[in-house]
N, C-alpha and C positions, 0 to 999 in steps of 0.2 A: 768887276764882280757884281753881281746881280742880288739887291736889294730884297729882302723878303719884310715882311711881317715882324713886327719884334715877338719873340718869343722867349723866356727865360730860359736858361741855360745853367746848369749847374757844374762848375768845374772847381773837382773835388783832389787836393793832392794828400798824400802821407809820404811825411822827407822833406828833406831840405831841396835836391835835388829837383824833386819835381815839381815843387813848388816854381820854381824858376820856368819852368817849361810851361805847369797850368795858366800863371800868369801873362806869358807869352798868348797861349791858345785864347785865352779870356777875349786880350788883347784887341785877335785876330775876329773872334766873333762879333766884337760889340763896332768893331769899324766894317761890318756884314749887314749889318742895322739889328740885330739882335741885344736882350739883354741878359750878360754874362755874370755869374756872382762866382769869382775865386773863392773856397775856402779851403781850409784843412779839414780833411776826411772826420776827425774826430773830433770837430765842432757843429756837423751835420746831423742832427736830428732825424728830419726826415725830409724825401725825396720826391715825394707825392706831388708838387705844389709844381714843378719845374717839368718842362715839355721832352726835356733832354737833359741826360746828367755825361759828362766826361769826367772820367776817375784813374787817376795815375799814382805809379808809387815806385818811389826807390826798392830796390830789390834788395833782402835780407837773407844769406843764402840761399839761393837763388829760388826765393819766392817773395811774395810780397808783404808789403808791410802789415801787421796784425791788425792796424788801426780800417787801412784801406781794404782786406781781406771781410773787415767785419762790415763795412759800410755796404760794400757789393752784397754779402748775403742780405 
């Protein structure tokens, strides 16, 4: 895999579920040479700061979670 530039990366979960998965992906970015910050969607303030955000969420009838719904608006 081809090394870029570090650049911060926002990988943003709501759920338990995809927390497992965000972590995973963090993982996979920061051994890319980037740098990745896990958090839960609803400890996210603001998004401005970060070159790229990834946002994932366990699905609640089959939509997504409020927390992760509100962080994407």
């Amino acid at each position: 895999m081809k090394r870029v530039d570090a650049q911060e990366v926002l990988v943003a979960f709501a759920g338990g579920a995809a927390q497992g998965v965000a972590e995973a992906i963090g993982r996979t970015l920061r051994a890319a040479g980037l740098r990745a910050e896990v958090r839960a969607a609803d400890e996210v303030m603001q998004v401005g700061c970060y070159q790229a955000v990834v946002l994932g969420s366990d699905a609640e009838d089959a939509a997504w979670r409020p927390e992760a719904a509100e962080l994407l608006e």
